[in-house]
C-alpha positions in Angstrom: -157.5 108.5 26.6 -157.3 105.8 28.9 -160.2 104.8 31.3 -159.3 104.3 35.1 -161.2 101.4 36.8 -159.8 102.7 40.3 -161.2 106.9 40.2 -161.1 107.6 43.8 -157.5 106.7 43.5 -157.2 109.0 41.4 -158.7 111.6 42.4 -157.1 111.4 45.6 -153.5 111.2 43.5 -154.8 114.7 42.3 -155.9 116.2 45.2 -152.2 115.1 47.0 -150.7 116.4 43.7 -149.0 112.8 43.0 -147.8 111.2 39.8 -147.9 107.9 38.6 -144.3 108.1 39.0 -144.3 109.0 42.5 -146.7 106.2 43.1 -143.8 103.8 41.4 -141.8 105.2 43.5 -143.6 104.4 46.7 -144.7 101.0 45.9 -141.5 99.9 44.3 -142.6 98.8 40.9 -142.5 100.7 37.1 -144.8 103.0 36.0 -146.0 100.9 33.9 -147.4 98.7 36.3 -148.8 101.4 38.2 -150.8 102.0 34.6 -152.1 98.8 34.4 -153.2 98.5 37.9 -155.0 101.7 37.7 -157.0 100.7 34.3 -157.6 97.6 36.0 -155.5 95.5 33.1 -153.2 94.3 36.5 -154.7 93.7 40.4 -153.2 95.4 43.1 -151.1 93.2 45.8 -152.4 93.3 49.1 -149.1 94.7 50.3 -149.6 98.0 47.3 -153.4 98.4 48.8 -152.0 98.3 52.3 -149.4 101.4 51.3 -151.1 103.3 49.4 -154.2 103.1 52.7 -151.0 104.1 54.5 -149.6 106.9 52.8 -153.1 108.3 52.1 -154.2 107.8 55.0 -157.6 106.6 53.6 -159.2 103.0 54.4 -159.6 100.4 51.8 -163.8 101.5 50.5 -162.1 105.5 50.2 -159.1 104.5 48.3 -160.5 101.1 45.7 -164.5 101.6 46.5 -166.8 102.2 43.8 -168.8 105.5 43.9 
């Protein structure tokens, strides 16, 4: 099972009902990468934090905080 270094992420990928493949889709890169980045084996650009804030509509601490 794989261990997600970014929770709040996803929990808030649940509650909006999105996939790792509708977050590729959105930042433009594999779903691989987006399964790295949320394991926290890749970072995130500035440019993915600023559109997933964006399209979640959730600031920085919401989205990548810890809990």
């Amino acid at each position: 099972m794989l261990a997600y270094k970014y929770s709040n992420l996803v929990k808030e990928m649940k509650r909006k009902k999105e996939s790792q493949r509708s977050l590729s889709k959105i930042l433009g890169i594999s779903e691989n990468s987006v399964r790295n980045k949320l394991s926290g084996r890749n970072d995130w650009t500035i440019g993915e934090i600023e559109t997933l804030c964006d399209y979640f509509k959730k600031d920085y601490y919401e989205l990548f905080g810890k809990e």
